[in-house]
C-alpha positions in Angstrom: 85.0 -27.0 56.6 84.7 -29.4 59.8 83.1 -28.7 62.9 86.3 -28.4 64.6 88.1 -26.1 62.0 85.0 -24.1 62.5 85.0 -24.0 65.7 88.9 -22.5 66.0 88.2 -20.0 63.3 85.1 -18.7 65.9 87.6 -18.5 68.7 90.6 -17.2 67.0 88.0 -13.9 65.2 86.8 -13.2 69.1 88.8 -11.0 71.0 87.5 -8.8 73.9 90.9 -7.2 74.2 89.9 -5.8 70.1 86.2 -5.7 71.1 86.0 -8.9 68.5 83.1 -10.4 70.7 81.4 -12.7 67.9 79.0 -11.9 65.3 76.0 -12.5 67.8 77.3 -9.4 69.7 77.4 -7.2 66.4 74.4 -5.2 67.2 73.5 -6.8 70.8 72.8 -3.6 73.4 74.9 -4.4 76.8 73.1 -3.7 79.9 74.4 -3.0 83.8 74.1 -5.4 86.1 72.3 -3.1 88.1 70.0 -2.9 85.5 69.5 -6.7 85.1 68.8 -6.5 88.8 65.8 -4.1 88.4 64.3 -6.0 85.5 64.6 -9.2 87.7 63.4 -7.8 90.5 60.2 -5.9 88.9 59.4 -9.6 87.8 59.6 -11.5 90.4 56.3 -12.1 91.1 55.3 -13.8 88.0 58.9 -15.0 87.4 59.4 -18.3 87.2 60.8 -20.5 90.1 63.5 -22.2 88.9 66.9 -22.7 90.0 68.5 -20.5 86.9 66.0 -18.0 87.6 67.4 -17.4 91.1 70.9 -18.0 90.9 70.8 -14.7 88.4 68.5 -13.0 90.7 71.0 -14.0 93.9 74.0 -13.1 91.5 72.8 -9.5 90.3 72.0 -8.6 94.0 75.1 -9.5 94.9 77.4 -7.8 92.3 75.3 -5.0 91.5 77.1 -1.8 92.1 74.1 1.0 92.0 71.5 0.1 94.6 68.5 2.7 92.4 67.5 2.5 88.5 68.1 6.6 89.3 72.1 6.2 89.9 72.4 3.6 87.0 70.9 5.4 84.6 73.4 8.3 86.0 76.3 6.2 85.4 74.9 5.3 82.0 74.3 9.1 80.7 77.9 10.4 82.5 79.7 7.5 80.0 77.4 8.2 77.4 79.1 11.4 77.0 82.3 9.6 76.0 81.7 8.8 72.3 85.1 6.6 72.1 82.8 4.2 74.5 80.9 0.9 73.1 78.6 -0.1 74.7 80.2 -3.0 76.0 82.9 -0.9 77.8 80.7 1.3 79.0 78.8 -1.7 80.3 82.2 -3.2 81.9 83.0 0.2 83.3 79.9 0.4 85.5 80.0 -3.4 86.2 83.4 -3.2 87.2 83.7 0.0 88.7 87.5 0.1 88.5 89.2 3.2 90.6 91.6 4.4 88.0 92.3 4.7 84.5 95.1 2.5 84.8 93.3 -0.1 86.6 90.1 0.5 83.7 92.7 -0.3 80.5 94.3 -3.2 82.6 90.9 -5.2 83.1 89.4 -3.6 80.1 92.4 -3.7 77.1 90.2 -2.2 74.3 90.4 1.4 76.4 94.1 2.1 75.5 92.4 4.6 72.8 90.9 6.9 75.8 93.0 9.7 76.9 94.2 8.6 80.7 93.1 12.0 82.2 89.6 11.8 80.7 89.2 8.3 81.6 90.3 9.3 85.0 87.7 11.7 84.9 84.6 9.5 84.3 85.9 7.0 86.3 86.1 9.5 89.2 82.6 10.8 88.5 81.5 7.1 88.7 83.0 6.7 91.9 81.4 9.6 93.4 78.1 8.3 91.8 78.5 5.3 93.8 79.8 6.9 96.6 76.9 9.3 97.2 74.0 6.9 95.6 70.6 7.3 97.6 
């Protein structure tokens, strides 16, 4: 097989929509980018200065949505509790933060299989979460 016929079969198997994400995500955990901004933050003194390095740091600041460990690790248990949940929508849920189930299956397709009212639910919970974060 060329490297170009291999290449199309890669893209055409990977499919977020199906949660077809590539064999390299098979058993890859998916973290919050409010967790990514505590492990970056908690190394910055012997991090490394270099321009990736920051760009990620200045990135997760920016688009993380739970300012403590303590609320994102709330966030993490309350969608824990939905066992329809990957990891990786769980991930995009909290990243996201979308403000209704129809606006959670819109940007994330593979959540058609969740009851609206319980997705509803935890993403109402999340919103408090965020809402009331100390």
């Amino acid at each position: 097989m060329t490297t170009r016929l291999r290449q199309r079969a890669t893209v055409d198997e990977e499919d977020a929509a199906t949660l077809k994400l590539g064999p390299e995500f098979n058993n890859a955990g998916c973290l919050l980018i409010s967790e990514v901004k505590y492990l970056l933050e908690n190394r910055e003194k012997d991090a490394p200065d270099t321009a990736v390095y920051n760009k990620t740091l200045d990135y997760v600041k920016t688009f993380a949505k739970f300012n403590t460990t303590d609320s994102a690790s709330a966030v993490r248990e309350t969608l824990r509790r939905e066992p329809a949940l990957t990891q990786f929508e769980t991930a995009q849920i909290a990243n996201l933060c979308p403000a209704s189930a129809e606006e959670a299956k819109s940007i994330i397709p593979s959540l058609v299989k969740i009851d609206d009212d319980r997705l509803q639910a935890l993403v109402d919970e999340i919103q408090t979460m965020r809402k009331f974060q100390t």
